[in-house]
C-alpha positions as CSV (number, residue, x, y, z in Angstrom):
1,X,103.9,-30.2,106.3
2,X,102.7,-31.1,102.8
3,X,101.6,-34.3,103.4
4,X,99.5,-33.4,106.3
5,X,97.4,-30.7,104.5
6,X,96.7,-33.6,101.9
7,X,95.6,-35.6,104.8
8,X,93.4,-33.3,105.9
9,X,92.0,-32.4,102.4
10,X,91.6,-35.9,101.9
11,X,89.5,-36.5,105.3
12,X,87.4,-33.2,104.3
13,X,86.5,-34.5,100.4
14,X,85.6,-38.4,102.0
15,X,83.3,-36.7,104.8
16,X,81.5,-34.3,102.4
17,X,81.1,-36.9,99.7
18,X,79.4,-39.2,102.8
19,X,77.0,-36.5,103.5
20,X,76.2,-36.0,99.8
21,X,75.4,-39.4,99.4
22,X,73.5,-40.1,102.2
23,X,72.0,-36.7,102.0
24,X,71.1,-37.9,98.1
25,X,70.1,-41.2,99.2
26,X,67.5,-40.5,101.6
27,X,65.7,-38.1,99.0
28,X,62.9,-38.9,97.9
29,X,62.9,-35.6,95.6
30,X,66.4,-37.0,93.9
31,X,64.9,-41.1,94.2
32,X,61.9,-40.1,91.4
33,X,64.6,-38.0,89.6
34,X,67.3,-40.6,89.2
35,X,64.1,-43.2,87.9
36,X,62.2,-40.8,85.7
37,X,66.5,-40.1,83.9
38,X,66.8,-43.9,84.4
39,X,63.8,-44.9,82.5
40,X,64.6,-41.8,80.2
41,X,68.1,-43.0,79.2
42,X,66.3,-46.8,78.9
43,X,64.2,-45.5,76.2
44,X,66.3,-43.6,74.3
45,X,68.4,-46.9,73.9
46,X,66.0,-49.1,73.0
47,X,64.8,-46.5,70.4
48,X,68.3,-45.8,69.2
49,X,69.1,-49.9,68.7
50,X,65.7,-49.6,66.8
51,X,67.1,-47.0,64.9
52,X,70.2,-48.3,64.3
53,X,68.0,-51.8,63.1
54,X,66.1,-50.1,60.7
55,X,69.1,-47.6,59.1
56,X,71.0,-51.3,59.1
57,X,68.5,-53.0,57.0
58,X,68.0,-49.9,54.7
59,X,71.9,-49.2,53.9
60,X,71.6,-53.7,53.4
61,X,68.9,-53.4,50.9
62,X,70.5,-50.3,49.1
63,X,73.7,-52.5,48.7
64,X,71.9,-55.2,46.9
65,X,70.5,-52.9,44.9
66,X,73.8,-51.4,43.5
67,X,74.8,-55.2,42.9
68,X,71.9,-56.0,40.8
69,X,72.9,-53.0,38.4
């Protein structure tokens, strides 16, 4: 009897996820969300690599320095 209530449970969880989906994917209140967090998370990125450029170059310089000492 186990097995079928896991069945069923399983049946349940892959209809619900269907109608979250679909329900998701013909929003057009969750479509400017996901591109406004897309092009969120895009910047951050491109602003962290420039970050992590610039800290790079600093901690590069700041080891020659201690050389030439």
């Amino acid at each position: 009897m186990a097995g079928g209530g896991n069945f069923i449970h399983r049946v349940m969880s892959y209809v619900a996820n269907e109608l979250i989906v679909n329900g998701l994917a013909n929003s057009p209140a969750f479509q400017r969300f996901a591109v406004r967090t897309s092009k969120r998370i895009e910047n951050v990125s491109v602003k962290a690599a420039e970050v992590k450029k610039k800290v790079s170059e600093q901690v590069a310089k700041n080891i020659e320095s201690f050389k030439n000492e």
